[in-house]
Structure formats: C-alpha cells, structure tokens
N, CA and C atoms of all chains as a GROMACS GRO file, in nm:
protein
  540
    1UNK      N    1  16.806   5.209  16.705
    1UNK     CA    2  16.714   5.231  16.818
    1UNK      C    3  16.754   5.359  16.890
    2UNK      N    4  16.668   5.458  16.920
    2UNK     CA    5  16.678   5.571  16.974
    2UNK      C    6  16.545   5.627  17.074
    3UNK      N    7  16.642   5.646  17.216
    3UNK     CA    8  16.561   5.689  17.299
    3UNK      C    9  16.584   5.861  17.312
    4UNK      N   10  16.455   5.895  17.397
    4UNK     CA   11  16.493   6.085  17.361
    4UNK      C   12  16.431   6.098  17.523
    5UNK      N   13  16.575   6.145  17.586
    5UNK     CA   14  16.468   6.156  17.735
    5UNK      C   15  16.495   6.307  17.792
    6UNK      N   16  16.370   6.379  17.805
    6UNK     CA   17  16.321   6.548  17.792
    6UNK      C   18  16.442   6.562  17.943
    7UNK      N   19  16.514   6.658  17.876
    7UNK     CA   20  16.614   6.709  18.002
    7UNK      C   21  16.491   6.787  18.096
    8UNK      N   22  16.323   6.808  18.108
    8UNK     CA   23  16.301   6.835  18.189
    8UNK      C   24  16.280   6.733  18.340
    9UNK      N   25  16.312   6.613  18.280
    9UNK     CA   26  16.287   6.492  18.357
    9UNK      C   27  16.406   6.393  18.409
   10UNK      N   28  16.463   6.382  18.281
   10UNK     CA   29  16.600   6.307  18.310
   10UNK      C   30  16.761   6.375  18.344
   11UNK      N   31  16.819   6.320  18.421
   11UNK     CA   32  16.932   6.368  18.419
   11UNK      C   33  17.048   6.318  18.348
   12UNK      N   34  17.119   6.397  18.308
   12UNK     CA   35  17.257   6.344  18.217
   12UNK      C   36  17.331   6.246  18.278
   13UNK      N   37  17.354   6.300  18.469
   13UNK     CA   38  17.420   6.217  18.506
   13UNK      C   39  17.401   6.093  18.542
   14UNK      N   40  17.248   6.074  18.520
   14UNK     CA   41  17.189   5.891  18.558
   14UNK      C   42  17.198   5.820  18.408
   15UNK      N   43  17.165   5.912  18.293
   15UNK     CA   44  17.207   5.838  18.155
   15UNK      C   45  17.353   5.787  18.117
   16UNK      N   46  17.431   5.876  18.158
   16UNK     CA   47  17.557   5.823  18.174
   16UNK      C   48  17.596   5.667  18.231
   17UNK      N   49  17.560   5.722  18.377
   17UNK     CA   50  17.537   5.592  18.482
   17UNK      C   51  17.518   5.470  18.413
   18UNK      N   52  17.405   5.504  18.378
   18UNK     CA   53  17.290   5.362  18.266
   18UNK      C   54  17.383   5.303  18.182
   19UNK      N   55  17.437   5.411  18.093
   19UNK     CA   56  17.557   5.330  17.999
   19UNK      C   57  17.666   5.270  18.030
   20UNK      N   58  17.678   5.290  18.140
   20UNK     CA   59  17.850   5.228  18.191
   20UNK      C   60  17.779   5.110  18.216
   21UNK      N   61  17.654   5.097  18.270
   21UNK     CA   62  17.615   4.942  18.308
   21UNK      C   63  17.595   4.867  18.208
   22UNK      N   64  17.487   4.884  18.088
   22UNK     CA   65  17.474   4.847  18.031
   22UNK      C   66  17.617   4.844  17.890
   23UNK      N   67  17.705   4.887  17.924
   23UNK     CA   68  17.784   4.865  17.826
   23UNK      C   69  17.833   4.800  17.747
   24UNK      N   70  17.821   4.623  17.845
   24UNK     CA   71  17.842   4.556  17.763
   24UNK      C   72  17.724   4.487  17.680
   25UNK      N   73  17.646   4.522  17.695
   25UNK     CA   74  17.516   4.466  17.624
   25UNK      C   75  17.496   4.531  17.460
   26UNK      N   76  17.527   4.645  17.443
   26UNK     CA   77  17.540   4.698  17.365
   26UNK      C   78  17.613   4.821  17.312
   27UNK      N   79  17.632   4.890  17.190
   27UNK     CA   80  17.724   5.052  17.129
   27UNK      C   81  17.603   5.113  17.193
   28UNK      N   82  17.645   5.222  17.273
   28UNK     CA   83  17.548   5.360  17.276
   28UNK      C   84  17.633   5.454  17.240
   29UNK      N   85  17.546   5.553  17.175
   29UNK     CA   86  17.588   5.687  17.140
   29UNK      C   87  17.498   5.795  17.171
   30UNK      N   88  17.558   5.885  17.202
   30UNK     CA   89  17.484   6.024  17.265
   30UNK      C   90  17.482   6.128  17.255
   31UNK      N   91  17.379   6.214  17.256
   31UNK     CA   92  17.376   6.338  17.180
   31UNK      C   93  17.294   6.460  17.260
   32UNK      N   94  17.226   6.567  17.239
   32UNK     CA   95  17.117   6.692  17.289
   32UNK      C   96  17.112   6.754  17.210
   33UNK      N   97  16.978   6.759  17.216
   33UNK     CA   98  16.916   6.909  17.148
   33UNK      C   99  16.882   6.975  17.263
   34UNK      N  100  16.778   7.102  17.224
   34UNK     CA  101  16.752   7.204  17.335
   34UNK      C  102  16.716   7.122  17.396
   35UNK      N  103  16.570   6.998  17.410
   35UNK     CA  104  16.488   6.964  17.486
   35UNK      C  105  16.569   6.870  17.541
   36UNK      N  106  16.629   6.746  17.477
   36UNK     CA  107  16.611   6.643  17.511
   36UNK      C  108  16.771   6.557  17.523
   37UNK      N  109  16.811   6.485  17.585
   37UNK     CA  110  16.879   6.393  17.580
   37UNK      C  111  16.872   6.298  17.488
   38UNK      N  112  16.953   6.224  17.384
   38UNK     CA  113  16.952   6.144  17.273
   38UNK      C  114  17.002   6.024  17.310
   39UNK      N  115  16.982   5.886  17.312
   39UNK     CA  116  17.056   5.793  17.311
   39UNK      C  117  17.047   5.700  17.204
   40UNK      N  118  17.173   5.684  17.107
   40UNK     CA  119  17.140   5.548  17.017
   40UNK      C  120  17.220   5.440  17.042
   41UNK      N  121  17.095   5.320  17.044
   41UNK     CA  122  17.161   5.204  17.042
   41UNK      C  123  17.152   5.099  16.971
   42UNK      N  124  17.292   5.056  16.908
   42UNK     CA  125  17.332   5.004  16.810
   42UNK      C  126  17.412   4.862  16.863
   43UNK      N  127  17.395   4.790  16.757
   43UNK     CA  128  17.482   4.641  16.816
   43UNK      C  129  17.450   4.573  16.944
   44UNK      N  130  17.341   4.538  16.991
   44UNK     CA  131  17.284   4.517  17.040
   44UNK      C  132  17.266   4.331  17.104
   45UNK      N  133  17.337   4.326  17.178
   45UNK     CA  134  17.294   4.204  17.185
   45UNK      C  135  17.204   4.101  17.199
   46UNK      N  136  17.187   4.008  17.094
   46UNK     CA  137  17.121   3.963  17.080
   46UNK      C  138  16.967   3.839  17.175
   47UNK      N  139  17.062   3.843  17.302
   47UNK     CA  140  16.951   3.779  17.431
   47UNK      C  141  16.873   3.875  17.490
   48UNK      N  142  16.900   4.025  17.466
   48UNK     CA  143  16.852   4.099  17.562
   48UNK      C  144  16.814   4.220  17.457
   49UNK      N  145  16.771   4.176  17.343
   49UNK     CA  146  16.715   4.290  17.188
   49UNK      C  147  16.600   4.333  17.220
   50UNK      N  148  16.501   4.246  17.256
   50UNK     CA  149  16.385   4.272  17.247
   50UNK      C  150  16.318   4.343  17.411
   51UNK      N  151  16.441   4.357  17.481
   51UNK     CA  152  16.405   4.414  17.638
   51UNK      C  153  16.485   4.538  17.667
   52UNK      N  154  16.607   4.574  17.586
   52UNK     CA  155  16.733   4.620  17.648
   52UNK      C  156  16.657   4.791  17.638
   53UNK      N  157  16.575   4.864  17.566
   53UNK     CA  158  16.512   4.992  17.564
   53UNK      C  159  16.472   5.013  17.689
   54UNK      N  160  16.362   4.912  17.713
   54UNK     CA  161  16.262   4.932  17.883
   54UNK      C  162  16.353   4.935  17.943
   55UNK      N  163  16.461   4.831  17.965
   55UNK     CA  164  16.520   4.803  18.056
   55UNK      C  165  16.623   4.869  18.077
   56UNK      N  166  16.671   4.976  17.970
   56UNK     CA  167  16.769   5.080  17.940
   56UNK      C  168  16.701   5.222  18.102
   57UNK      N  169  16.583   5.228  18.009
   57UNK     CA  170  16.478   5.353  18.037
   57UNK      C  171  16.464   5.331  18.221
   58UNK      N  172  16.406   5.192  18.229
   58UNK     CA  173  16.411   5.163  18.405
   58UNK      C  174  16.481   5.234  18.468
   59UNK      N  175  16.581   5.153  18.472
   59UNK     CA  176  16.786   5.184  18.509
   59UNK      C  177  16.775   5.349  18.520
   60UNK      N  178  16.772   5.440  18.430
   60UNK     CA  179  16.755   5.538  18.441
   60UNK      C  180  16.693   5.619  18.534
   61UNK      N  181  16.564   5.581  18.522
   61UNK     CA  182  16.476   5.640  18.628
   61UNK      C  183  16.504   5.563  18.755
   62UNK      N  184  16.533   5.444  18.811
   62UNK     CA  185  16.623   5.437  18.923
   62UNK      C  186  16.693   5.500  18.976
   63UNK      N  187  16.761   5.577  18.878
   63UNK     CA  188  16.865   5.646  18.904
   63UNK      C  189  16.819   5.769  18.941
   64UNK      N  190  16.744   5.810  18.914
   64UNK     CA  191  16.704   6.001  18.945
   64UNK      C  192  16.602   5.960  19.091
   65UNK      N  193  16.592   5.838  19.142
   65UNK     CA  194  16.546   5.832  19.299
   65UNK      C  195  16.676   5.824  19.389
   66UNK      N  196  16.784   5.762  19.342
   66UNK     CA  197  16.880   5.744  19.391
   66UNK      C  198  16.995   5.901  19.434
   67UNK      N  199  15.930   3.295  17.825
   67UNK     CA  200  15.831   3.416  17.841
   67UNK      C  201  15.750   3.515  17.741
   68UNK      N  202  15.682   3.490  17.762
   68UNK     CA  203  15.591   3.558  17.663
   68UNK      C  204  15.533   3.719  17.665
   69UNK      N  205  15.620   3.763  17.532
   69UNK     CA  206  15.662   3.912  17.538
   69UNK      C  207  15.460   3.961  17.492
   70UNK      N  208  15.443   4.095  17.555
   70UNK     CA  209  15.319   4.136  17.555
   70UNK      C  210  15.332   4.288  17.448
   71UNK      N  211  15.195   4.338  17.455
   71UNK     CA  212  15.265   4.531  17.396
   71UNK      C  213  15.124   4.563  17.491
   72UNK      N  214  15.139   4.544  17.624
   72UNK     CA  215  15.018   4.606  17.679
   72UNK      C  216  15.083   4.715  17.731
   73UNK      N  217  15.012   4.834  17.705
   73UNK     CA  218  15.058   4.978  17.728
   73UNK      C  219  14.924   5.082  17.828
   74UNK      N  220  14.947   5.144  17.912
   74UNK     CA  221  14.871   5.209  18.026
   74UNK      C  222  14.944   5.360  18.036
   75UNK      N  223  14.861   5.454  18.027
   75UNK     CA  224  14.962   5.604  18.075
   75UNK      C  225  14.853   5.688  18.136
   76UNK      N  226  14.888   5.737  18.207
   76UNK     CA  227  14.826   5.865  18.273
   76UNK      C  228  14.894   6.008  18.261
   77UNK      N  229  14.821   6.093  18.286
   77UNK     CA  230  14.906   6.226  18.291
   77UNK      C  231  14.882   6.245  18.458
   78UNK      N  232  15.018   6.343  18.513
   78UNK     CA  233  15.054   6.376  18.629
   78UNK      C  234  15.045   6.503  18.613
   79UNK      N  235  14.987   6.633  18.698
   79UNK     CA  236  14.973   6.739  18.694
   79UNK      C  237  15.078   6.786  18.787
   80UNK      N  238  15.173   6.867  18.755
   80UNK     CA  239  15.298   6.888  18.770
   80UNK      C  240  15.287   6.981  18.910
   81UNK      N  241  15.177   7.044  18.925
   81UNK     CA  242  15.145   7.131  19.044
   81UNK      C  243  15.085   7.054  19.118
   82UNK      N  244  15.038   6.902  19.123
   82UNK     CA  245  14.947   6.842  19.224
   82UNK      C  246  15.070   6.738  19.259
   83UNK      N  247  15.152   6.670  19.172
   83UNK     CA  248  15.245   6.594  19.179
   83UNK      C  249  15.339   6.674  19.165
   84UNK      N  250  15.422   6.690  19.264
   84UNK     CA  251  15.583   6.725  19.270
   84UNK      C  252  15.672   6.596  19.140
   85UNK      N  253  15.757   6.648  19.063
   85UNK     CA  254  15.820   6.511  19.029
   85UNK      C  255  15.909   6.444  19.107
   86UNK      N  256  15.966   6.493  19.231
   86UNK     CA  257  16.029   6.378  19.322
   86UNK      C  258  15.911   6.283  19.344
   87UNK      N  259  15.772   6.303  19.370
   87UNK     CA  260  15.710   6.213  19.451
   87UNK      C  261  15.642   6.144  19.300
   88UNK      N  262  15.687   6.144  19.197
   88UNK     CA  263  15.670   6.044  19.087
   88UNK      C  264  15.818   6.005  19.017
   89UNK      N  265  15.938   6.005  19.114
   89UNK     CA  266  16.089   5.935  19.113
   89UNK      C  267  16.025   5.855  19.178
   90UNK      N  268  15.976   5.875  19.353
   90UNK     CA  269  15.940   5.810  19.450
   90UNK      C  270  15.857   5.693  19.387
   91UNK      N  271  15.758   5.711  19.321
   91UNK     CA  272  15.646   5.589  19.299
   91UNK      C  273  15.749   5.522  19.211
   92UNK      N  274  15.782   5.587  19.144
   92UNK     CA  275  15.879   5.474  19.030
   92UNK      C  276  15.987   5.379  19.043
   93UNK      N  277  16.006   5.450  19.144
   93UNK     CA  278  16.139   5.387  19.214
   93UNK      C  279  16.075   5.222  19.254
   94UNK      N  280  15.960   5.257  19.337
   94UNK     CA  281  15.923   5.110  19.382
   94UNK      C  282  15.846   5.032  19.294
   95UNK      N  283  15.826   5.080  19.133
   95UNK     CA  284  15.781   4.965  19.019
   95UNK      C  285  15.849   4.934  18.976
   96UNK      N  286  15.946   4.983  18.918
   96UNK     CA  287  16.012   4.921  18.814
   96UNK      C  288  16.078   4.790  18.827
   97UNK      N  289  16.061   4.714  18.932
   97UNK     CA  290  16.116   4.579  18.904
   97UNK      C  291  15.949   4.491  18.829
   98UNK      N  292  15.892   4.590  18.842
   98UNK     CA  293  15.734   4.539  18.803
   98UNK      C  294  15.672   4.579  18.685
   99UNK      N  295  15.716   4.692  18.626
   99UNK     CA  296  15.676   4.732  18.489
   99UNK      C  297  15.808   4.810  18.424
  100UNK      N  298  15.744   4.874  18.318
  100UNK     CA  299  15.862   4.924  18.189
  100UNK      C  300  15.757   5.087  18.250
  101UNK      N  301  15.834   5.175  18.297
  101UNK     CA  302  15.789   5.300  18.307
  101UNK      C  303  15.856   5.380  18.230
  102UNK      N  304  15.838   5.510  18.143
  102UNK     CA  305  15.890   5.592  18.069
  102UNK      C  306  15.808   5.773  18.086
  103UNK      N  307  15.918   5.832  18.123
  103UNK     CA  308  15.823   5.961  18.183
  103UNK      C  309  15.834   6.084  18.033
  104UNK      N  310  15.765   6.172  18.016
  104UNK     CA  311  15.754   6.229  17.920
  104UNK      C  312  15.657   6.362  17.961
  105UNK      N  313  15.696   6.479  17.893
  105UNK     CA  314  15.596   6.597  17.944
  105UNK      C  315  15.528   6.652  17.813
  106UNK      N  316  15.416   6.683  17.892
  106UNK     CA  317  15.348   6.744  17.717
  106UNK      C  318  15.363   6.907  17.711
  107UNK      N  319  15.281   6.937  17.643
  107UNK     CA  320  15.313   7.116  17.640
  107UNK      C  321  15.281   7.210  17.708
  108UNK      N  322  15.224   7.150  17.834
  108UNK     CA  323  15.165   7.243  17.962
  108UNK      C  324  15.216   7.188  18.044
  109UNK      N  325  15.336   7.133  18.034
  109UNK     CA  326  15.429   7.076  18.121
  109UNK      C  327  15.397   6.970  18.267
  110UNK      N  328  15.284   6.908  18.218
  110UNK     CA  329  15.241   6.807  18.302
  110UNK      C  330  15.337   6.677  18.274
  111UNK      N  331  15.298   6.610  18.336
  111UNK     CA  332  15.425   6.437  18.303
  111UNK      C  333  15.338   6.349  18.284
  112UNK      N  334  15.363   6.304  18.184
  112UNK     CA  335  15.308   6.189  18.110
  112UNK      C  336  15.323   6.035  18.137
  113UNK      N  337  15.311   5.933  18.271
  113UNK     CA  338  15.359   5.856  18.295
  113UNK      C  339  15.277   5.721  18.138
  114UNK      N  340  15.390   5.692  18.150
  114UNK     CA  341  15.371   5.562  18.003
  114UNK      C  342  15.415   5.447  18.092
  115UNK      N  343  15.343   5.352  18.092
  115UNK     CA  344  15.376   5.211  18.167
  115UNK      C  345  15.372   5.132  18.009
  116UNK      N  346  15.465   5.025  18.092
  116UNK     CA  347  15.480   4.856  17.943
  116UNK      C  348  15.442   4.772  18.019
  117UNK      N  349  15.380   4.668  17.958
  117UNK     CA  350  15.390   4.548  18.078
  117UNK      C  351  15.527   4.487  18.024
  118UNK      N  352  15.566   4.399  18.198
  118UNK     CA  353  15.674   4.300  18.113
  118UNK      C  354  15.644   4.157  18.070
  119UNK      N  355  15.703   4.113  18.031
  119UNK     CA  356  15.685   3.958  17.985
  119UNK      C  357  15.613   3.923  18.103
  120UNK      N  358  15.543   3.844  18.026
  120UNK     CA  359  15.472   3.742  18.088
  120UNK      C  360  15.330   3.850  18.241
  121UNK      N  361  15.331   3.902  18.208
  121UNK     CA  362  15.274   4.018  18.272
  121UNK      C  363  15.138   4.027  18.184
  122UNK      N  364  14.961   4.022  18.250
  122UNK     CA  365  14.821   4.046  18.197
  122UNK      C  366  14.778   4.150  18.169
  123UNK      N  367  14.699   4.202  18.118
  123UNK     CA  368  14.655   4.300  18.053
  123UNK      C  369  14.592   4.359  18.248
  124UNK      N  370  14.507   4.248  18.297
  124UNK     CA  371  14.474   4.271  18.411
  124UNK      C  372  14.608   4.316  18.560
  125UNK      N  373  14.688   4.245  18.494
  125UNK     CA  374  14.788   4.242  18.602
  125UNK      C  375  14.874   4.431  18.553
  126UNK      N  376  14.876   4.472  18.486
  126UNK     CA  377  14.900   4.612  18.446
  126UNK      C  378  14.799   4.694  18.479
  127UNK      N  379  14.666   4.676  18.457
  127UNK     CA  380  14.567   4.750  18.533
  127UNK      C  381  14.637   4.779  18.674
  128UNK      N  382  14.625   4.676  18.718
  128UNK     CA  383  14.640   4.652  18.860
  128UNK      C  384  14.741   4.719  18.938
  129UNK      N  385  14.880   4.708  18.839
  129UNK     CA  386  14.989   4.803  18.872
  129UNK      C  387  14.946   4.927  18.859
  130UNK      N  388  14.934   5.002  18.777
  130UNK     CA  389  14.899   5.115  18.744
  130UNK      C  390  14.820   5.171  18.822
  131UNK      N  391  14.710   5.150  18.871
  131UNK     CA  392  14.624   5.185  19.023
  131UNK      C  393  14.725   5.149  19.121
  132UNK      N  394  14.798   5.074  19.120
  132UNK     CA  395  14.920   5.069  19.287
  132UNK      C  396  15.004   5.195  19.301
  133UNK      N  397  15.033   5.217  19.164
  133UNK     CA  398  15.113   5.331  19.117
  133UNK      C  399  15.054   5.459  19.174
  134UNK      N  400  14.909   5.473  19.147
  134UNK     CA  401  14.855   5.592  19.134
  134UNK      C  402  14.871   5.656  19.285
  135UNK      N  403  14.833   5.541  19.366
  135UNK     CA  404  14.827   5.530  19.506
  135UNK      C  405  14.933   5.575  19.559
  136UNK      N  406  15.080   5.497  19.512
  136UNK     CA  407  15.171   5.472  19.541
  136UNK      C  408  15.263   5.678  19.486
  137UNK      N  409  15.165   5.699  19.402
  137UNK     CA  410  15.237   5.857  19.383
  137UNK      C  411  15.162   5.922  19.517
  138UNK      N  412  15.043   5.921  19.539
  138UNK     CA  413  14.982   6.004  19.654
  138UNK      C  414  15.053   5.972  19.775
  139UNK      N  415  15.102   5.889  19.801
  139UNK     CA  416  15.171   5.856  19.930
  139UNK      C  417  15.271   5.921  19.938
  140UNK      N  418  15.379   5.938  19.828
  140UNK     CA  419  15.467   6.013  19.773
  140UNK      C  420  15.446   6.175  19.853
  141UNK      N  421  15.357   6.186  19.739
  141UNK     CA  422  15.328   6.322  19.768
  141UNK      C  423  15.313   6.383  19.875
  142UNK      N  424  15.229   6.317  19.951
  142UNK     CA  425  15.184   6.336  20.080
  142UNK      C  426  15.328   6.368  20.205
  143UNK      N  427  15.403   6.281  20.165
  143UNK     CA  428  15.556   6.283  20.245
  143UNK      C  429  15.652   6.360  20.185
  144UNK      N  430  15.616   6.461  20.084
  144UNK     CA  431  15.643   6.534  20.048
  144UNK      C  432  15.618   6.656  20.054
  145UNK      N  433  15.481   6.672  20.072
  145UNK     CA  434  15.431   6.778  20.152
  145UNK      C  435  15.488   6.812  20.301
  146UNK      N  436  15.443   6.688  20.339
  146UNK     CA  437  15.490   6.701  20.530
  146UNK      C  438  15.651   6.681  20.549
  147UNK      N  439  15.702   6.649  20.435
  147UNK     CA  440  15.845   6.708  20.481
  147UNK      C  441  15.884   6.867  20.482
  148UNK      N  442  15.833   6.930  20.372
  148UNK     CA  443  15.862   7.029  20.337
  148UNK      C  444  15.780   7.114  20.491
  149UNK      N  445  15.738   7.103  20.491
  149UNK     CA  446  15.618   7.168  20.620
  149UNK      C  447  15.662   7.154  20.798
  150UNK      N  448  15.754   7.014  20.788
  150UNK     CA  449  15.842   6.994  20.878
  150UNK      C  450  15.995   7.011  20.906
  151UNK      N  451  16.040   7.080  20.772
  151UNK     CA  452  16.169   7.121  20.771
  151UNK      C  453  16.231   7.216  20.876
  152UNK      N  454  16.134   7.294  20.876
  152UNK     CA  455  16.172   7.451  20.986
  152UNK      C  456  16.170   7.359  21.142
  153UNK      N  457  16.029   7.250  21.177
  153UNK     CA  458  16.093   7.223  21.342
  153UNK      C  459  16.169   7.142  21.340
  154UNK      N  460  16.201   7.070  21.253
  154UNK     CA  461  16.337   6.973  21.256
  154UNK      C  462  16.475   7.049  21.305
  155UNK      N  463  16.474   7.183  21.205
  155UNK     CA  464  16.594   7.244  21.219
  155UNK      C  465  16.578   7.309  21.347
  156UNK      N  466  16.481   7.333  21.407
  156UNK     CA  467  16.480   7.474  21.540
  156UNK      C  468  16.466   7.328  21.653
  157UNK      N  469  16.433   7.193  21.627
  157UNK     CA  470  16.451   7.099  21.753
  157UNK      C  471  16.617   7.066  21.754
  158UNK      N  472  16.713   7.026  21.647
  158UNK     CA  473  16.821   7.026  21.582
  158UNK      C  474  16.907   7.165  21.688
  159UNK      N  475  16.868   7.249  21.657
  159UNK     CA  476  16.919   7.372  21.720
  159UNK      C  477  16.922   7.391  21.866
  160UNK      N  478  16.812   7.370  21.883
  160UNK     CA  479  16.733   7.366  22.035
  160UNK      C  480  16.837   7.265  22.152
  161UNK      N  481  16.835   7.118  22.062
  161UNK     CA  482  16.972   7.019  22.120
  161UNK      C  483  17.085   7.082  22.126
  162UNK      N  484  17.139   7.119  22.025
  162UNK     CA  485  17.271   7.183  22.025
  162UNK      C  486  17.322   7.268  22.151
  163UNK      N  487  17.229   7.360  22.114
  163UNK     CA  488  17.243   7.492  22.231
  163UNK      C  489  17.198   7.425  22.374
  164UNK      N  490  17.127   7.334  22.370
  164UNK     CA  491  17.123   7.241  22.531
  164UNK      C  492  17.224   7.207  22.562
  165UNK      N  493  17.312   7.131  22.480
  165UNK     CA  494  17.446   7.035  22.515
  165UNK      C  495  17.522   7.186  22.567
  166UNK      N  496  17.506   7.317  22.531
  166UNK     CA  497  17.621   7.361  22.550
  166UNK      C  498  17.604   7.459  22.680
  167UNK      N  499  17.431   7.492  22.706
  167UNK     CA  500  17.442   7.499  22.834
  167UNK      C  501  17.462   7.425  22.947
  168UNK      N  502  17.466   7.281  22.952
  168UNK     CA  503  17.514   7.176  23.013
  168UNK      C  504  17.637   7.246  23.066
  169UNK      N  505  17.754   7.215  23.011
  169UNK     CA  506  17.882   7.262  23.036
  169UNK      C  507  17.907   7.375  23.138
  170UNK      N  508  17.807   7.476  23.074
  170UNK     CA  509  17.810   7.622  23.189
  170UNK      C  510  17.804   7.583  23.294
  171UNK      N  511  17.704   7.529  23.314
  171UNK     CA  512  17.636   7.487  23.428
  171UNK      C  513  17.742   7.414  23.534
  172UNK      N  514  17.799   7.343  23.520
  172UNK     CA  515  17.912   7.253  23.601
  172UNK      C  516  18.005   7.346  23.633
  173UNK      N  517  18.062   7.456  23.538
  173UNK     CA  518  18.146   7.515  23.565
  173UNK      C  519  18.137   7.644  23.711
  174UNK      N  520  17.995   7.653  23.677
  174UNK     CA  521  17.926   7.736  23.792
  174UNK      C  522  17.921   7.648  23.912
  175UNK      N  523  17.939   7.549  23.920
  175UNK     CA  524  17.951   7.476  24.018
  175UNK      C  525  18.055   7.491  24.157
  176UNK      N  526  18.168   7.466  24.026
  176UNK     CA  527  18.265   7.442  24.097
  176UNK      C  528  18.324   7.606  24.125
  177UNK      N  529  18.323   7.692  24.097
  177UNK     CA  530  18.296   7.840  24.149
  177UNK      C  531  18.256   7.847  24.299
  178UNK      N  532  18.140   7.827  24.287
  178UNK     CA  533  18.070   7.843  24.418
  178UNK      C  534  18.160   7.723  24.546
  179UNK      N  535  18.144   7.602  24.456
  179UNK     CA  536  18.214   7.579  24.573
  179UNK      C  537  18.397   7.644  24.645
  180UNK      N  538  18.441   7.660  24.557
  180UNK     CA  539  18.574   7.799  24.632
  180UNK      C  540  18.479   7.870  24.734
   0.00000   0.00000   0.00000
C-alpha cells in the first residue's frame, strides 16, 4: 500500500508526526521524488486494514491545521 | 459497520481559495469523512472526499456542501485577517507607547510640586 502526498500540499513534518502515531498499527517506509512525498505501508494490522490509508491521510491533514 | 466506496471531489481554485482556508475546512471534517488533497497541472487542489463506514451516499452529499461552505467561511477570515493585520499592529503599538507616556506624566508631577 502506497500513499504519494504532493510536497505542494503536505508537509514532511506532519507525515512524520502521522507515523510515530500510527506506528504501532503498522511498517511504514518513506521516500521523495521531486513532487511528492512516498509512504509505504506494509504489515498492517489486521483490525484496522481496511481503514488505516484514510485514516493515515486524515491524521495528516490534521496536522498541517495544527 | 458497513464499509461504503462512495467518493465526492471538487476542484479548489488556488487563487480564490488560499490553501490555509482549505487546512481550515478540513480540519473541522475529518472526524466526518476520509479527505485527501491533490493538485492538478494548473495547480488548483483537488479536494477528494470518502465516505466512512456506515456513512449514505446522501449523507456525503451533504458533507461535501458543509465543506464547500465551510471553505468560504475560511476564506473569508482569511481575507479579513490579512486586511486587519496592519491595525492590529498600529492599535498593539498605539497601547504600548500609551503605557509609557503614563509614567512621564507622574514624573512631571512630582517636579512641579518642588
């Protein structure tokens, strides 16, 4: 599973953020190209599989009001 | 709960919408939808809504117009901040330099009276 969020929108330092929370829910790994911020997530636990992307992505954008 | 794939997006025109004042709208959905922002090639923002579980095809309409609203309000206090920055700072200033003619003032006081 891989999210791609346009560094014209997101910030590094709320994706970060996102992962320390969600850490134990699942492996993330992270990456950039020119545009975009990369996140993959792997190992995933299994109560929260079918929500943990949105609910990844939310968290995030919380974060760039904050 | 019963997972949905109802999906809603609009585009945001990047010169009519500031993107703070579409942090701002977002800020107050997301305990209510799956939002995901994205820009296309004329650099407008692409708002993408999800519904969540258990969430109507109608009940996402519905958000999505709160939203829309909910960016203009944004905006709007975004405008009038920016527009109110300068008398904030010159009323800000204005106090300052009061408190400190205060002080003179007493000191001239007690002058005169010698």
């Amino acid at each position: 599973m891989e999210i791609k969020f346009s560094k014209d929108i997101y910030k590094k330092r709320a994706i970060n953020e996102t992962i320390k929370v969600f850490n134990e829910l699942a492996k993330f790994g992270t990456k950039e190209n020119k545009n975009n911020f990369i996140v993959k997530i792997t190992d995933i636990d299994k109560d929260v599989e079918s929500v943990i992307k949105d609910e990844f992505c939310n968290y995030v954008l919380y974060l760039m009001k904050k | 709960m019963k997972n949905n794939n109802y999906k809603s997006s609009f585009k945001a025109d990047i010169s009519l919408y500031p993107i703070e004042s579409i942090y701002g709208a977002s800020y107050v959905f997301v305990d209510k939808v799956y939002i995901f922002l994205e820009k296309d090639a004329k650099g407008n923002v692409i708002i993408n809504f999800k519904a969540k579980p258990d969430t109507t095809k109608k009940d996402l309409d519905k958000i999505v117009g709160e939203f829309q609203n909910e960016l203009l309000n944004y905006t709007l206090r975004h405008s009038l901040s920016k527009t109110n920055k300068i008398i904030r700072q010159r009323i800000i200033e204005r106090a300052l330099y009061s408190s400190i003619g205060e002080e003179e003032d007493i000191w001239s006081d007690e002058e005169e009276v010698k």
